[in-house]
Each structure stands twice: as C-alpha cells, then as structure tokens.
C-alpha positions, 0 to 999 in steps of 0.5 A: 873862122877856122880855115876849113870852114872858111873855105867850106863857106867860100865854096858854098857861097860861089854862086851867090857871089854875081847877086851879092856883089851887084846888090853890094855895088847899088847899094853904093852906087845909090849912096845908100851906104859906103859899108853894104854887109851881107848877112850869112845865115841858116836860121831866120833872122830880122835883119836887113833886106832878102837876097837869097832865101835858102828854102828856095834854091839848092843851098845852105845859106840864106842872105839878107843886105844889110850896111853898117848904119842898120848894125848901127841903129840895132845896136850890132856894132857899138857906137864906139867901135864904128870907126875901127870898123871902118878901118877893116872894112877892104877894098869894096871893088874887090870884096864882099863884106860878110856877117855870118851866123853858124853854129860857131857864133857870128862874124865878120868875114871878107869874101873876093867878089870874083868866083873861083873858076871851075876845073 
C-alpha cells in the first residue's frame, strides 16, 4: 500500500480502533482463533461478522471480524500459504491485522492498536 494511502486509512480508522482491538482481543481470549483479521471495506461483502457499518455512522469504512481459519475455508488464504501467513502476522498485543478491499485491490495491512493522540 502506497505510504499516503497507508496513512489516509490510518487517520480514518482511528476511532474504529478501541472496537476493533477488543473485538480482536475476545476473539483470542475466547480461543476462537489465534489469528482475528479485521476486514476493511466500502463495498458490501459476505465475510466475517459486522462491527462497523459505514451507512450508520460518519465514516468511510465498514468492518466485518473475521480470523484466519474463515480465509481458510473460503479459499482466501490457500492452504499452503497459511504458515507463512503465520509468519507475518505481528505482535496481537500491539497490532491490528487488516484485510482491506479499495479501489487498488486487496491486502493485507498492520495497524498499532493504540490511537494517535489529538493535537
């Protein structure tokens, strides 16, 4: 992802950030899956479980909770490629694992858990 847009999607996810991260945290804390993906989008999709709905708050982006076994099963991660997936996957205390769909395509990004600090 290009750096502006990286930063662009940082700023308008911020105040997403507190649901994501606890949605995140349950999702391992309940042993549901050790790999929770949040899935970044402005088009309707049929993955994973609404946090955010982007028609019913001020925003740009709505979230669905997903985990990496759902990618799994729906064929979005292949099989073989799981354990590299793994690999890449950073610190869940401090990250948010994103799968974000926009106009240039989709992937995978890492977001810090904690919001950046108003000036």
């Amino acid at each position: 992802m290009q750096t502006s847009k990286f930063i662009q999607l940082e700023t308008e996810l911020d105040a997403y950030k507190p649901v994501m991260a606890k949605a995140a945290d349950q999702v391992i804390e309940e042993e549901v899956s050790k790999y929770p993906i949040m899935v970044v989008f402005q088009e309707d999709i049929e993955i994973g479980i609404n946090l955010v709905d982007r028609k019913k708050i001020d925003g740009n982006w709505s979230v669905n909770l997903s985990t990496l076994e759902e990618f799994a099963s729906k064929g979005l991660i292949q099989n073989h490629k799981i354990d590299s997936f793994r690999t890449i996957y950073k610190d869940k205390k401090k990250f948010i694992c994103l799968f974000v769909l926009s106009e240039l395509g989709a992937q995978f990004v890492f977001i810090s858990k904690s919001r950046k600090e108003l000036l």
